[in-house]
PyMOL Python script that loads the backbone (N, CA, C, O; Angstrom):
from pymol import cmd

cmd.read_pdbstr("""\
ATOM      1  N   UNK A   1      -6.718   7.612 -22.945  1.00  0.00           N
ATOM      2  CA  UNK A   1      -6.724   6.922 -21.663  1.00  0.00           C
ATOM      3  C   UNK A   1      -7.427   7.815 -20.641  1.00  0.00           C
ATOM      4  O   UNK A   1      -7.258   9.020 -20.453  1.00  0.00           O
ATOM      5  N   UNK A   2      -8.326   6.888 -19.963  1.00  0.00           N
ATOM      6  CA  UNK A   2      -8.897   8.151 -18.501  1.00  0.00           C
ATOM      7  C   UNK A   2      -7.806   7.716 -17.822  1.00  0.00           C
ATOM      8  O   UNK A   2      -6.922   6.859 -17.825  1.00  0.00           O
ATOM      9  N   UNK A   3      -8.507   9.277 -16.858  1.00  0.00           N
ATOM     10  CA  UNK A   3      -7.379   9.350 -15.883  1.00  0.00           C
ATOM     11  C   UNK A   3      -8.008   8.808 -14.748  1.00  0.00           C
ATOM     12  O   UNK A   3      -9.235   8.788 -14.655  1.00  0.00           O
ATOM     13  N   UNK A   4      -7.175   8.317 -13.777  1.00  0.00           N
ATOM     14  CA  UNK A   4      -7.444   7.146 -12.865  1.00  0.00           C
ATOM     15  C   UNK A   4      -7.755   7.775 -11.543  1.00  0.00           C
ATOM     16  O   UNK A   4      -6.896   8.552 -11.123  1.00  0.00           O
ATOM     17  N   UNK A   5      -8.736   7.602 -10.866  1.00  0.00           N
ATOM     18  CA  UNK A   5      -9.163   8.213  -9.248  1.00  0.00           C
ATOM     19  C   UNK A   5      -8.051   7.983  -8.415  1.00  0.00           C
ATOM     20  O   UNK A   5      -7.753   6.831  -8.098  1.00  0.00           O
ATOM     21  N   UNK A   6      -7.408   8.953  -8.028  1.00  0.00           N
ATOM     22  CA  UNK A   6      -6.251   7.945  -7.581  1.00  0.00           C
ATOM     23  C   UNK A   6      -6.459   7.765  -6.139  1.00  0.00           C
ATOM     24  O   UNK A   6      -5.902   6.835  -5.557  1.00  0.00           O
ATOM     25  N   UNK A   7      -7.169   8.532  -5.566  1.00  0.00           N
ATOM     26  CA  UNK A   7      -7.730   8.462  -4.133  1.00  0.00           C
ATOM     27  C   UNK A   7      -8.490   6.666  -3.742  1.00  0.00           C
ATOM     28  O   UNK A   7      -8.474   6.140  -2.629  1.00  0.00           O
ATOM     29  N   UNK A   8      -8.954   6.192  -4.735  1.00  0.00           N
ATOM     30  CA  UNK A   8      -9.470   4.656  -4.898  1.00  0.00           C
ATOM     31  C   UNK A   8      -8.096   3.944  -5.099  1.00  0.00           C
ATOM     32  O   UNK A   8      -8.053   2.974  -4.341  1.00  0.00           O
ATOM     33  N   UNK A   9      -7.271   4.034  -5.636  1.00  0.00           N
ATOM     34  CA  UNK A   9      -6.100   3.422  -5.729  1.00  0.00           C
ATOM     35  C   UNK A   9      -5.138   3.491  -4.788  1.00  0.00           C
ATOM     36  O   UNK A   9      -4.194   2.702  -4.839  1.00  0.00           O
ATOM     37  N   UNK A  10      -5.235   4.471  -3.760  1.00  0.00           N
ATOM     38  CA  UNK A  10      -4.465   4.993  -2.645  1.00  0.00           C
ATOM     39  C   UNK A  10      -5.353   3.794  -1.708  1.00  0.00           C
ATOM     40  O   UNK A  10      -4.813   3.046  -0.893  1.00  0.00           O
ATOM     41  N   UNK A  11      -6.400   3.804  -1.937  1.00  0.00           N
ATOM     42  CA  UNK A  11      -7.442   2.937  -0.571  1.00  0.00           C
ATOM     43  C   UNK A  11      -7.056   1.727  -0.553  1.00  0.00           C
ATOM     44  O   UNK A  11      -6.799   1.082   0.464  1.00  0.00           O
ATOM     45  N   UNK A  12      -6.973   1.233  -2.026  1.00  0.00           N
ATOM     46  CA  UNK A  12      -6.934  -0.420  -2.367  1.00  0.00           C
ATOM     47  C   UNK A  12      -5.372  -0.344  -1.839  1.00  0.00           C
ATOM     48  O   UNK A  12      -5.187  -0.995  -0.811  1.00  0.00           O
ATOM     49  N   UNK A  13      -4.511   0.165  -2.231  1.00  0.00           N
ATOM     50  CA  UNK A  13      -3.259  -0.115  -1.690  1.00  0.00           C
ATOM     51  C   UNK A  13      -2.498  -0.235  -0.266  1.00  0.00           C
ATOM     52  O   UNK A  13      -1.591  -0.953   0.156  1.00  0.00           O
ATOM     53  N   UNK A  14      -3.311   0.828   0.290  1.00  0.00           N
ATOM     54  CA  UNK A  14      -3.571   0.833   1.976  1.00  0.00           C
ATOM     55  C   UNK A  14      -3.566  -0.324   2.654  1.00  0.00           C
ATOM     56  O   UNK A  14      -2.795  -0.775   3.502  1.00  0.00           O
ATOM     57  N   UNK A  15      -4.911  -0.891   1.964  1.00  0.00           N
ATOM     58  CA  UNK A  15      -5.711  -2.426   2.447  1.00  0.00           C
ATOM     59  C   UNK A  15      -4.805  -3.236   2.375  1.00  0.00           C
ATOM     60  O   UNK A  15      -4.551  -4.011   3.297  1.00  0.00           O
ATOM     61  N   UNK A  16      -3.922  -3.187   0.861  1.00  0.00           N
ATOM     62  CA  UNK A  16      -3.453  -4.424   0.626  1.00  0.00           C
ATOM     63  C   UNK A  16      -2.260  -4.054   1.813  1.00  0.00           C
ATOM     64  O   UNK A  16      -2.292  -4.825   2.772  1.00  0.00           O
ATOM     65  N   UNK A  17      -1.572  -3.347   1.852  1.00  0.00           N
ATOM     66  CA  UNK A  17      -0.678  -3.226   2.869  1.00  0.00           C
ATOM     67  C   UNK A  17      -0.980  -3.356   4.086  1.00  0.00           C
ATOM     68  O   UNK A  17      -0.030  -3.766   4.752  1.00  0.00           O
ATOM     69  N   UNK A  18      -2.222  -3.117   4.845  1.00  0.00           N
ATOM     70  CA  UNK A  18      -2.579  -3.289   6.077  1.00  0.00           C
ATOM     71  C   UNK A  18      -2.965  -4.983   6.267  1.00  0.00           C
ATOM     72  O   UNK A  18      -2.606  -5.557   7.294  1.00  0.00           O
ATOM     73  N   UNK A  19      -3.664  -5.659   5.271  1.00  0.00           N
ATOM     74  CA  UNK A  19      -3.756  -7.023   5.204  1.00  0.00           C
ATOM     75  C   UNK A  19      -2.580  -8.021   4.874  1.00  0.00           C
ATOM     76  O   UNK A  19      -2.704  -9.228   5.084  1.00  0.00           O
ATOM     77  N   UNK A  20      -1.826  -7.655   4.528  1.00  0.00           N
ATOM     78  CA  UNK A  20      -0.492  -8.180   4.308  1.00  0.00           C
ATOM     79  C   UNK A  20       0.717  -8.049   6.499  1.00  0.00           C
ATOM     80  O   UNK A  20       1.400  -8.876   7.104  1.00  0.00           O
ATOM     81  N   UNK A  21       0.373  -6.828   6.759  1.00  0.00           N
ATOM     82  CA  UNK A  21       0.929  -6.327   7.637  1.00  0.00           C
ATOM     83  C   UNK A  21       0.356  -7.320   8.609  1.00  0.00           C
ATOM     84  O   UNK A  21       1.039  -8.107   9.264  1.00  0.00           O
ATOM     85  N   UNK A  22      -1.172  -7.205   8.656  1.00  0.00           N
ATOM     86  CA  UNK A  22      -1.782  -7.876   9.807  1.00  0.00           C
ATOM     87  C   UNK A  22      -1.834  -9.687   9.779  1.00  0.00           C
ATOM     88  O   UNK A  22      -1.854 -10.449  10.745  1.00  0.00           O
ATOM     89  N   UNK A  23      -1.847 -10.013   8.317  1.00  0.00           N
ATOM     90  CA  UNK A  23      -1.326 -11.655   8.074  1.00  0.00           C
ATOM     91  C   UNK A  23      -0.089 -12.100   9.006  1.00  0.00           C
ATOM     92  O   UNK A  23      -0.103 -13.028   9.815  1.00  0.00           O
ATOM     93  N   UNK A  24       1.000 -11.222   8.709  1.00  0.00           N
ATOM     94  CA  UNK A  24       1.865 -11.402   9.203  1.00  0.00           C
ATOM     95  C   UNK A  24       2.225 -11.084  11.264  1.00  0.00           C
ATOM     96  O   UNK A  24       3.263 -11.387  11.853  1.00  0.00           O
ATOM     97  N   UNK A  25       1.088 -10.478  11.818  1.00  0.00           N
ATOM     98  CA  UNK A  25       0.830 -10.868  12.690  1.00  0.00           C
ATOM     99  C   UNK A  25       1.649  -9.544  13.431  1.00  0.00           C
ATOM    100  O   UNK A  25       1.733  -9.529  14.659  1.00  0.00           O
ATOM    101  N   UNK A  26       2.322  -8.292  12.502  1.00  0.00           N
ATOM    102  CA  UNK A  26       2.703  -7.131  12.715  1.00  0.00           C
ATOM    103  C   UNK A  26       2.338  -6.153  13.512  1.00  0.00           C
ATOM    104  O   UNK A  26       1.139  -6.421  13.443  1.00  0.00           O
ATOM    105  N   UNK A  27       2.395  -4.482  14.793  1.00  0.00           N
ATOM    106  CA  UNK A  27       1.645  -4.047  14.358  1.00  0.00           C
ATOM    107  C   UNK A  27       2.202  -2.753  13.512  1.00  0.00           C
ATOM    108  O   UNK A  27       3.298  -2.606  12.971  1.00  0.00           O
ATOM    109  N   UNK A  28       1.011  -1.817  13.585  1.00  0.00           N
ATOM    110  CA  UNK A  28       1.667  -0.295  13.124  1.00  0.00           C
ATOM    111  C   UNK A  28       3.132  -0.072  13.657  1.00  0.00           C
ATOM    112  O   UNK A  28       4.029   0.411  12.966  1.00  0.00           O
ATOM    113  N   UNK A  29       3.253  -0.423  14.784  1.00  0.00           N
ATOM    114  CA  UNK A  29       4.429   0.676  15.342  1.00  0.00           C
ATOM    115  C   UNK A  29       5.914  -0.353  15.058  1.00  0.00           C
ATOM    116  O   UNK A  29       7.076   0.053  15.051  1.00  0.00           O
ATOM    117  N   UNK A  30       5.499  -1.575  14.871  1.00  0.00           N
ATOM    118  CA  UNK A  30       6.964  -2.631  14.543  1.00  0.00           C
ATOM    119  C   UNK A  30       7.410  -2.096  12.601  1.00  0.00           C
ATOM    120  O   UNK A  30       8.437  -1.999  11.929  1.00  0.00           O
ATOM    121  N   UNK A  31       6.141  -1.914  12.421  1.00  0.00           N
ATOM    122  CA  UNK A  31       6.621  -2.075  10.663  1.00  0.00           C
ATOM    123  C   UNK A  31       6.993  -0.275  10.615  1.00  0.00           C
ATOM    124  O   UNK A  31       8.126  -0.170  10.145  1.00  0.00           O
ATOM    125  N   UNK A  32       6.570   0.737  10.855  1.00  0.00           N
ATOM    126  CA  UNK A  32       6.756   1.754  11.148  1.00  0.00           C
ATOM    127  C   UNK A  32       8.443   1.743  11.578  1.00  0.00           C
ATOM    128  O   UNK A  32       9.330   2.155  10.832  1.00  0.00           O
ATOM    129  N   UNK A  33       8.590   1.356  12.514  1.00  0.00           N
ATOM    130  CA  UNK A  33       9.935   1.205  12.923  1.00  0.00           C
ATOM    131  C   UNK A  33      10.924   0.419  12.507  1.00  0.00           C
ATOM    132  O   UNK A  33      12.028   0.497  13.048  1.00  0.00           O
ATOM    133  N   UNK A  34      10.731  -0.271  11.702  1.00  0.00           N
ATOM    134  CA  UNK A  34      11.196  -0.866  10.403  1.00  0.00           C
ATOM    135  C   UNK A  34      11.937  -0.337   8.994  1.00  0.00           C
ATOM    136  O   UNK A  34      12.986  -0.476   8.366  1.00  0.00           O
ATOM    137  N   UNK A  35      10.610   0.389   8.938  1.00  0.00           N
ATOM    138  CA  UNK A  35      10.988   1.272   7.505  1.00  0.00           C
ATOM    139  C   UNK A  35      11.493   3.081   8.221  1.00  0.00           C
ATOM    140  O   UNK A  35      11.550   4.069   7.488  1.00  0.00           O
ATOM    141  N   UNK A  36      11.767   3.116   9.595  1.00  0.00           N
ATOM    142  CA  UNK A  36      12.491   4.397   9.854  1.00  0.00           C
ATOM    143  C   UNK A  36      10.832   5.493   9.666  1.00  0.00           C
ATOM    144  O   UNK A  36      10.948   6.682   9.369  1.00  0.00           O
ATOM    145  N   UNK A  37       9.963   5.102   9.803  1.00  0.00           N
ATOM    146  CA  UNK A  37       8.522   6.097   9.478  1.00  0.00           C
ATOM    147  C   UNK A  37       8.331   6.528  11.063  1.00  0.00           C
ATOM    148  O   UNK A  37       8.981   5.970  11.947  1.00  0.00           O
ATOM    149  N   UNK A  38       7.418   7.532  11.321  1.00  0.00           N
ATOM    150  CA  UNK A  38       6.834   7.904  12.349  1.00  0.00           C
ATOM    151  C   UNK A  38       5.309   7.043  12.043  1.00  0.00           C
ATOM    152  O   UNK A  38       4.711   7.011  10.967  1.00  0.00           O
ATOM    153  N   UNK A  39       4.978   6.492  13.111  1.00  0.00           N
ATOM    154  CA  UNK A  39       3.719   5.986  12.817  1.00  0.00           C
ATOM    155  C   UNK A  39       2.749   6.499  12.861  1.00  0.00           C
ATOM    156  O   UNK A  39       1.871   5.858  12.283  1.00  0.00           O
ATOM    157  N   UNK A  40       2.418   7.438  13.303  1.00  0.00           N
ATOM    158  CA  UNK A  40       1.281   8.465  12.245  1.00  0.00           C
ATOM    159  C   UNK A  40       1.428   8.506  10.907  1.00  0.00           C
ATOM    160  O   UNK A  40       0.356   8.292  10.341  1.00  0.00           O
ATOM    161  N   UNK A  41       2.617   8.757   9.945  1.00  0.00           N
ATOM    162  CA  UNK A  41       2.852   8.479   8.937  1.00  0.00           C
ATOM    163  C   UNK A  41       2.438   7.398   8.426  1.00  0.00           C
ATOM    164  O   UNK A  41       1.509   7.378   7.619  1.00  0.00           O
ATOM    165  N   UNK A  42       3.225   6.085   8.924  1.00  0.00           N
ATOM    166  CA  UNK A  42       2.530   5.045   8.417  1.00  0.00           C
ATOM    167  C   UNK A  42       0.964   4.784   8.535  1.00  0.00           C
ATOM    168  O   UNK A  42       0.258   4.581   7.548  1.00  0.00           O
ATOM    169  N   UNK A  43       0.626   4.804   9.477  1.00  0.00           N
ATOM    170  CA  UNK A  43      -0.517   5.252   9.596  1.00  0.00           C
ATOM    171  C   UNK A  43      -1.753   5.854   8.275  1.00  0.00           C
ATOM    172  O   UNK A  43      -2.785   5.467   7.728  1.00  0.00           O
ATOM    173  N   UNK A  44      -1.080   6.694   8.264  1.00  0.00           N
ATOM    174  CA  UNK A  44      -1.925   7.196   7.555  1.00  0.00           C
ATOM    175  C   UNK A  44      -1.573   6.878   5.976  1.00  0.00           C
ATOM    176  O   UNK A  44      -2.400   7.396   5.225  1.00  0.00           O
ATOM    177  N   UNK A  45      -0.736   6.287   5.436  1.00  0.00           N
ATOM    178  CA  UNK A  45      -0.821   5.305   4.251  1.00  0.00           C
ATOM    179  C   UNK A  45      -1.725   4.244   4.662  1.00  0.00           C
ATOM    180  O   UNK A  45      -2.720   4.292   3.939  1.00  0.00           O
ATOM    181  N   UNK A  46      -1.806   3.261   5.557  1.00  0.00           N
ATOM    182  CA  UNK A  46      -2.919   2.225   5.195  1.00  0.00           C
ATOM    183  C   UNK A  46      -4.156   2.585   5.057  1.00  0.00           C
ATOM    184  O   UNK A  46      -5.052   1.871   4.605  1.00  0.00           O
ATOM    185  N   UNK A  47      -4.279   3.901   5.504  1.00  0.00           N
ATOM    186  CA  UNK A  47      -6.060   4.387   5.504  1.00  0.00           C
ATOM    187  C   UNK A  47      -6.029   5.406   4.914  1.00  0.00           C
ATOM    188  O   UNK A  47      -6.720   6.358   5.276  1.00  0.00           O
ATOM    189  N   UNK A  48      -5.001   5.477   3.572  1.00  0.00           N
ATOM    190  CA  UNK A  48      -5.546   6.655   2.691  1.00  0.00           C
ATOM    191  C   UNK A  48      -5.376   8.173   3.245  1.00  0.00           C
ATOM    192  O   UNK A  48      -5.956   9.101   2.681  1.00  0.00           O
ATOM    193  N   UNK A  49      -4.679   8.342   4.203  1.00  0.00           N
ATOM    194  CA  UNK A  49      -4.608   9.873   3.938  1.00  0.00           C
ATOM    195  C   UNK A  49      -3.484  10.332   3.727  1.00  0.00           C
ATOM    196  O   UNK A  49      -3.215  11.525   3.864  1.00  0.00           O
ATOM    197  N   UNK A  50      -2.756   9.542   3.402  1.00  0.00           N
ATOM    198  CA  UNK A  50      -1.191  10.131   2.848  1.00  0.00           C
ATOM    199  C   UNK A  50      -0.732   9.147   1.636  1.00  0.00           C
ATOM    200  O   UNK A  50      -0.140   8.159   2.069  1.00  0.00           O
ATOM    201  N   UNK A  51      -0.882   9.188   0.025  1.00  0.00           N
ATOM    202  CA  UNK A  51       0.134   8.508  -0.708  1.00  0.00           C
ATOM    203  C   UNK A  51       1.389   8.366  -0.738  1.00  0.00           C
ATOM    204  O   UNK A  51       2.137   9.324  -0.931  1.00  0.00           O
ATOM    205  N   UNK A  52       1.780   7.237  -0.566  1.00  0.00           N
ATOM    206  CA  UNK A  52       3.715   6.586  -0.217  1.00  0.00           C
ATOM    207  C   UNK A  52       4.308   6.805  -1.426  1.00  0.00           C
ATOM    208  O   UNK A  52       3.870   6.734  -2.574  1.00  0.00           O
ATOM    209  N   UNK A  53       5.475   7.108  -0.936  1.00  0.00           N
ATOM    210  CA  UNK A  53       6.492   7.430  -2.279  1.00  0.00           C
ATOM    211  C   UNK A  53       7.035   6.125  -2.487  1.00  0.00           C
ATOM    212  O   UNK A  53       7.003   5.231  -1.640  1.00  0.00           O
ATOM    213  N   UNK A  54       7.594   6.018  -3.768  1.00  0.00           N
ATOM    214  CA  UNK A  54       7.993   4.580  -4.199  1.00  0.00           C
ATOM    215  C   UNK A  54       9.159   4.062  -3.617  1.00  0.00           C
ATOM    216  O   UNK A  54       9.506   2.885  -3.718  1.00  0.00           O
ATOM    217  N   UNK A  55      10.092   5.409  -2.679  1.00  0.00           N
ATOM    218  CA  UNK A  55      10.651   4.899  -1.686  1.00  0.00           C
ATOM    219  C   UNK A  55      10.408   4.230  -0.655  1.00  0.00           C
ATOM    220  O   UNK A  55      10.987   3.200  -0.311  1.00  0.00           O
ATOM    221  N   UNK A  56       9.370   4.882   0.002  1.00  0.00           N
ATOM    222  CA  UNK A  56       8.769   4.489   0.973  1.00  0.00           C
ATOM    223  C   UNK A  56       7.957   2.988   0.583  1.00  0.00           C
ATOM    224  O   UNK A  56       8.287   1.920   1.099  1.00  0.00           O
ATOM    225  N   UNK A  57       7.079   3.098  -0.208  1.00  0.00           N
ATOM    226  CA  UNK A  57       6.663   1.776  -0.583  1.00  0.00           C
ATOM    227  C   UNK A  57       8.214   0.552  -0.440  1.00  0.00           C
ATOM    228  O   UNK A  57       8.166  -0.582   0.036  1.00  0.00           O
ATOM    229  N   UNK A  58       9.228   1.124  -0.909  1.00  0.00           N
ATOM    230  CA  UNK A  58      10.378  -0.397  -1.042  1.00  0.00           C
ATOM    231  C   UNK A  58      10.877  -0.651   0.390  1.00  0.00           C
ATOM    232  O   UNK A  58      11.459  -1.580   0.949  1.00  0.00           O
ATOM    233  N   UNK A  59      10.260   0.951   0.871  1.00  0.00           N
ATOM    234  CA  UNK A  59      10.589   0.649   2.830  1.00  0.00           C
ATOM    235  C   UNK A  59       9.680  -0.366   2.982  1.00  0.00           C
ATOM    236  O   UNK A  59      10.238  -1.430   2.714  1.00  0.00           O
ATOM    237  N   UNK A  60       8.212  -0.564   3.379  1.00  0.00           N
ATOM    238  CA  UNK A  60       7.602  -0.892   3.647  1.00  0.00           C
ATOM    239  C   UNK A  60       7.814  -2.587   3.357  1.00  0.00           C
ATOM    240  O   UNK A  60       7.998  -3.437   4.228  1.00  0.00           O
ATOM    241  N   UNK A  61       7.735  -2.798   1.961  1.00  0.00           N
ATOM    242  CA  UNK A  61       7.957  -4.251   0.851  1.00  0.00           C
ATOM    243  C   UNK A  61       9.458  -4.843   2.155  1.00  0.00           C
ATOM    244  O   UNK A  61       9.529  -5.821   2.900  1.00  0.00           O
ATOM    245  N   UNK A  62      10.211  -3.940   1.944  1.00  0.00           N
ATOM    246  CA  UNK A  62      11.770  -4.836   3.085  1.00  0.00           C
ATOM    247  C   UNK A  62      10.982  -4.917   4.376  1.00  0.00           C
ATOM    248  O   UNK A  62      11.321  -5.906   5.025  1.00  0.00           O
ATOM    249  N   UNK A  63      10.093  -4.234   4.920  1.00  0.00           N
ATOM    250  CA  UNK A  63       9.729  -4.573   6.408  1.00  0.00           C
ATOM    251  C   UNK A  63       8.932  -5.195   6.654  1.00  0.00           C
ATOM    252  O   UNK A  63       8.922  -5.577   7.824  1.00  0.00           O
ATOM    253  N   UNK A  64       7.835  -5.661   5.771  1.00  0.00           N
ATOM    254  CA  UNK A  64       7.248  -6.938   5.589  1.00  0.00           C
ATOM    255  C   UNK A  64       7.442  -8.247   4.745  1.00  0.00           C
ATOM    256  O   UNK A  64       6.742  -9.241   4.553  1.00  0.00           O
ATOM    257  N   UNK A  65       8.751  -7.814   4.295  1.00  0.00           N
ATOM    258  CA  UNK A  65       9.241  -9.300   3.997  1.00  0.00           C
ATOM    259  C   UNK A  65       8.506  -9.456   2.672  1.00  0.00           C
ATOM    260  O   UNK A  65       8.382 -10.652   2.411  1.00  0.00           O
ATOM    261  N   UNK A  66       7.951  -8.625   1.705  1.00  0.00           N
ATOM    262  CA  UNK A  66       7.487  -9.262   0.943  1.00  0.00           C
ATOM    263  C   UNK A  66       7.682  -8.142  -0.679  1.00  0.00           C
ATOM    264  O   UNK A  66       7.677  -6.927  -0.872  1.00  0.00           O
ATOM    265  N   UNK A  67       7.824  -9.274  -1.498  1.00  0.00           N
ATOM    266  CA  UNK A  67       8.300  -8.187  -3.103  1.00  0.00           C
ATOM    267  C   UNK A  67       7.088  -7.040  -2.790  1.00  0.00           C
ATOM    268  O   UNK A  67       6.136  -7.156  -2.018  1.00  0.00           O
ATOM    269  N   UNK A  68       7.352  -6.207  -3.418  1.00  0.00           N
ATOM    270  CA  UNK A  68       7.019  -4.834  -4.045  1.00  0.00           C
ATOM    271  C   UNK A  68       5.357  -5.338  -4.593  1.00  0.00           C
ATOM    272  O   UNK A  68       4.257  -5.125  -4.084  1.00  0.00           O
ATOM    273  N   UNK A  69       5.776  -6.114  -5.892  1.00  0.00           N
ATOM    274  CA  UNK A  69       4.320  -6.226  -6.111  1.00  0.00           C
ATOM    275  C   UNK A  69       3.425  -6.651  -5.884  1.00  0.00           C
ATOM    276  O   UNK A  69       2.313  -6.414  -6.355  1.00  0.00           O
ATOM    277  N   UNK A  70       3.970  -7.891  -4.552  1.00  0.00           N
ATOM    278  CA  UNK A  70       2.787  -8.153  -4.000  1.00  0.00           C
ATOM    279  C   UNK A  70       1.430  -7.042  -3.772  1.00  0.00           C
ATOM    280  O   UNK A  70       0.220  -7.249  -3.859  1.00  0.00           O
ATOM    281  N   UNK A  71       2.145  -5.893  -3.470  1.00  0.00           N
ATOM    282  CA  UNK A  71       0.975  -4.559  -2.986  1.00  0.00           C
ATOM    283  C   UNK A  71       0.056  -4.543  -3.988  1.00  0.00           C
ATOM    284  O   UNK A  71      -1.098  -4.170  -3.776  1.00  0.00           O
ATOM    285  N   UNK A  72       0.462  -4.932  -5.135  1.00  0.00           N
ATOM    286  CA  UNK A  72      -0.242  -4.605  -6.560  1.00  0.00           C
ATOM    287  C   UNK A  72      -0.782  -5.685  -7.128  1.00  0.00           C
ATOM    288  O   UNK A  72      -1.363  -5.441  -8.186  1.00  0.00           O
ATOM    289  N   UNK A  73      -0.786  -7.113  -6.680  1.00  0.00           N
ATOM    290  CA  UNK A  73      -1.088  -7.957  -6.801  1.00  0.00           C
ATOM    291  C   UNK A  73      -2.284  -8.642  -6.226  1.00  0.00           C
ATOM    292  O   UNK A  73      -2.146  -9.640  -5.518  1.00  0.00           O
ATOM    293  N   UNK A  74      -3.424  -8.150  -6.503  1.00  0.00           N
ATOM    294  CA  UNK A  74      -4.644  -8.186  -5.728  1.00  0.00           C
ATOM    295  C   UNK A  74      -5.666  -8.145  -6.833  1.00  0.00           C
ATOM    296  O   UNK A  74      -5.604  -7.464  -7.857  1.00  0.00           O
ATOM    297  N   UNK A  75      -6.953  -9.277  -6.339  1.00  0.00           N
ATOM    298  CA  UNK A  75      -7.678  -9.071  -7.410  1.00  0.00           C
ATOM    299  C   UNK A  75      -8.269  -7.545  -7.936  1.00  0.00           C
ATOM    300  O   UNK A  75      -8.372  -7.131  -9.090  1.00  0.00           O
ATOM    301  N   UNK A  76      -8.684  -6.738  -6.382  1.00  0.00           N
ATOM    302  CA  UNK A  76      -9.781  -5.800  -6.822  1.00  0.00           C
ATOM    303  C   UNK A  76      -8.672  -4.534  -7.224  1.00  0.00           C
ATOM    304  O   UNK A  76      -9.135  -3.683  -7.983  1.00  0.00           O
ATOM    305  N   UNK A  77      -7.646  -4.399  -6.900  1.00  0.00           N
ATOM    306  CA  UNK A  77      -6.421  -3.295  -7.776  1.00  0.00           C
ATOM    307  C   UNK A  77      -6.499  -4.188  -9.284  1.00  0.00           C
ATOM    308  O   UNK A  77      -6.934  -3.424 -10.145  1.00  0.00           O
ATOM    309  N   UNK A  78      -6.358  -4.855  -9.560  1.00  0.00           N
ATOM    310  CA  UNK A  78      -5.970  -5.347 -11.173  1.00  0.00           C
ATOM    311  C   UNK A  78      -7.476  -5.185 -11.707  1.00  0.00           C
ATOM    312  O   UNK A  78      -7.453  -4.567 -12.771  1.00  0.00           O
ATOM    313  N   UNK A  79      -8.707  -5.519 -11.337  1.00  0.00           N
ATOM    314  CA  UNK A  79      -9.936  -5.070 -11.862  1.00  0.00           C
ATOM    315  C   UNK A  79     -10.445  -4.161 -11.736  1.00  0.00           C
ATOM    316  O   UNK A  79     -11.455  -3.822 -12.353  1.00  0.00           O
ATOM    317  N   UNK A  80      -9.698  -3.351 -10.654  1.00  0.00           N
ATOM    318  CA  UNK A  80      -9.909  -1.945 -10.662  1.00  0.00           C
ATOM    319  C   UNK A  80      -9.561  -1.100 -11.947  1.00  0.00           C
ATOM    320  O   UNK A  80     -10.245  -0.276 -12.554  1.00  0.00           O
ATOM    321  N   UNK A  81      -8.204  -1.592 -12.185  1.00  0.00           N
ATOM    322  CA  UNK A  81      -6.866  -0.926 -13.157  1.00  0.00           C
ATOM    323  C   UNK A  81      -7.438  -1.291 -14.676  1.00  0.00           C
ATOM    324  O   UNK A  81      -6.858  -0.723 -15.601  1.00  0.00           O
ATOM    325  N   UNK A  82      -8.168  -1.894 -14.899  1.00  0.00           N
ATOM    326  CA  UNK A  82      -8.406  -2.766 -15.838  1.00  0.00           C
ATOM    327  C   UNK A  82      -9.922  -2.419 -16.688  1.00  0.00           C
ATOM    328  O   UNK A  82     -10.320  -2.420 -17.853  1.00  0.00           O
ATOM    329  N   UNK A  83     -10.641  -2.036 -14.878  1.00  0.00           N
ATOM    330  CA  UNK A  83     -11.652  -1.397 -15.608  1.00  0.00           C
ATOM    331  C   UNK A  83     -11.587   0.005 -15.928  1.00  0.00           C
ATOM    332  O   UNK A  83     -12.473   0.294 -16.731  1.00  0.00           O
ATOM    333  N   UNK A  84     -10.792   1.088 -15.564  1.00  0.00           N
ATOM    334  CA  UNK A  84     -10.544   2.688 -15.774  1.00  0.00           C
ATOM    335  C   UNK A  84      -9.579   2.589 -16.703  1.00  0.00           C
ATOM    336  O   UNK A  84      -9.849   3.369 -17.616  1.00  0.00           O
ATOM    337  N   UNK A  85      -8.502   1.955 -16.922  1.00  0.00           N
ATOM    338  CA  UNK A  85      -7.922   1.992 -17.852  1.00  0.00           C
ATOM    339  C   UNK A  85      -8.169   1.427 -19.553  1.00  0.00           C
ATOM    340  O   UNK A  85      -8.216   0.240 -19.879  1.00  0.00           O
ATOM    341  N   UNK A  86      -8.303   2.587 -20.474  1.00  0.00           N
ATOM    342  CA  UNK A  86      -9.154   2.035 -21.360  1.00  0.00           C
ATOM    343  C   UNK A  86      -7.832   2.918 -22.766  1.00  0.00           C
ATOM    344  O   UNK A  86      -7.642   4.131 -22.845  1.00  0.00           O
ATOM    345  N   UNK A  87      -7.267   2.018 -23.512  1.00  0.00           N
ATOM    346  CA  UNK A  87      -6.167   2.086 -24.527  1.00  0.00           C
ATOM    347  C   UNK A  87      -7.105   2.910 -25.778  1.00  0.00           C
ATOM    348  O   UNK A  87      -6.582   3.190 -26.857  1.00  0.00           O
TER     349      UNK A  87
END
""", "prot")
cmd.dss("prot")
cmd.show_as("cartoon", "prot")
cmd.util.cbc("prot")
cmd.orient("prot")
């Protein structure tokens, strides 16, 4: 198996969280204050300069109202995952 860029996987996940956040009509500092984050913190998960712990990710999933995998549920993460990952 290669090993996966994870800095590209940190980006796509960002997005999906910042597009999910902003659908919902959110901003930084409500969902931030939500999941108990400083919003620089949060912050800096939607744009990649900090990877979320899977805690933090189930913070985030309860403060936008939406399952977990939605984050992961995106075309260009699954064809991303799909194309680097090779059995």
């Amino acid at each position: 198996m290669n090993s996966l860029p994870f800095e590209i996987l940190f980006e796509v996940l960002g997005n999906r969280i910042r597009d999910l956040r902003q659908s919902k009509k959110l901003s930084q500092i409500e969902v931030a204050a939500r999941c108990g984050l400083d919003v620089s913190n949060y912050n800096k998960i939607e744009f990649n300069k900090r990877p979320p712990s899977l805690r933090t990710l189930f913070k985030i999933a309860i403060a936008l109202d939406e399952p977990i995998s939605n984050f992961f549920n995106d075309e260009v993460f699954l064809s991303f995952i799909e194309e680097h990952v090779k059995a």
